[in-house]
N, C-alpha and C positions, 0 to 999 in steps of 0.2 A: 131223925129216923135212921136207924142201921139194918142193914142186911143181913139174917141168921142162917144159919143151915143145918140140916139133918139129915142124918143117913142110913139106910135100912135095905134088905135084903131079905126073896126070899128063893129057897128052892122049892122049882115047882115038879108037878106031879107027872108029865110029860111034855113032849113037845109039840103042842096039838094049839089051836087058836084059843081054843077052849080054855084052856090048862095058863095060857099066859095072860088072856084076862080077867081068868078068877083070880090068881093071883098077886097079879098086879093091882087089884081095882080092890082085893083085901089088907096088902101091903101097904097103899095109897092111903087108905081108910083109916086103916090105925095110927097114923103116922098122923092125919090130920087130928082124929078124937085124943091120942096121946097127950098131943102138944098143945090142944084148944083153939083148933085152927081152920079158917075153911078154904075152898081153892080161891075167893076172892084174893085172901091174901099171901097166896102165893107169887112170889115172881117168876120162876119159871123152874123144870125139874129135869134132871140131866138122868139120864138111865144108862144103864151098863149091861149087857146080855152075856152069856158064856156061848162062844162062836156054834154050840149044836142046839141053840136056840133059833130056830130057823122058819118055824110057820108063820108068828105076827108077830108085829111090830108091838113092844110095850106101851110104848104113848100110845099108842090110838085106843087103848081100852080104857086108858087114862080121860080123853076126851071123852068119853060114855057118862062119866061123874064129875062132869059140872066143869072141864077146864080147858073149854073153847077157846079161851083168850086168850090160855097160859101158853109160853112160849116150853114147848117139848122139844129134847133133844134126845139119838140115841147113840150108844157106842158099840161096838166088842171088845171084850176085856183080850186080854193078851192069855193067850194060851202058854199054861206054864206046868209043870209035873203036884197035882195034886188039885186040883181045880173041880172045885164042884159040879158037877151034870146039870145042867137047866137051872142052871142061877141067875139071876136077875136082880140087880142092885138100882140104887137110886139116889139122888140129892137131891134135898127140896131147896128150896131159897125163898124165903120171904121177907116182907118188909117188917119190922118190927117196931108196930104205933106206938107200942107201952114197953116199957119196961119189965122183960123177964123176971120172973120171981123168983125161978127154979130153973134148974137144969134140962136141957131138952132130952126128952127122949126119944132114942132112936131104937128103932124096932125090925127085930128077924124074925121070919116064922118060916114053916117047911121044917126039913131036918138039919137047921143048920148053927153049929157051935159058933154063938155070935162072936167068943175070943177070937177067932181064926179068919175071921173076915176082916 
C-alpha cells in the first residue's frame, strides 16, 4: 500500500465563515468525486490559507463532511508580491488499496489560473 497526494485550490468569494466553508467543503468534494475517493480513505489533509483569510478555520468545515477522524492541519502561506486575495489551497494524502489507473486530478475553482498556482 502507498501514499498518494493531491492538490487543489480555491479562491473564495470573501472573508466571511460563510464563504470559507462553501468553499472549502466544494473544493474538498471535487477533489474526492475527481479521484473516486471518500474521506474514509483519506489520511490526513494539510491546508494553506492567504494570511487575510482570517474568520474560520478551513479544516473545521472540512470536519462537517464526514472527516472526524482525519488528521487536519493548517498553515499561512508566506506573503509574497502577487498573491491571490482569499486563497485557500490544500493536499490530500491517502492510502492507495489498488492500483491507480490514471493520473490524479487536482482541482481549482474561484478565479483562479491553475498554471500560476
Amino acid at each position: 500500500m502507498s501514499i498518494r497526494a493531491i492538490r487543489g485550490a480555491t479562491q473564495l468569494s470573501a472573508n466571511t465563515p460563510e464563504a470559507i466553508a462553501t468553499g472549502v467543503k466544494e473544493l474538498i468534494l471535487a477533489i474526492l468525486d475527481a479521484n473516486s475517493l471518500t474521506p474514509n480513505d483519506v489520511v490526513s489533509v494539510f491546508f494553506t490559507s492567504t494570511p487575510d483569510l482570517t474568520a474560520a478555520f478551513p479544516a473545521a468545515a472540512c470536519r462537517e463532511i464526514g472527516f472526524a477522524s482525519v488528521p487536519l492541519i493548517g498553515s499561512v502561506e508566506v506573503t509574497c508580491l502577487g498573491l491571490y486575495p482569499w486563497l485557500s489551497g490544500r493536499c490530500c494524502m491517502w492510502r492507495a488499496r489498488r492500483a491507480m489507473k490514471r493520473s490524479l486530478i487536482s482541482i481549482y475553482t474561484g478565479q483562479l489560473p491553475c498554471a500560476e498556482i
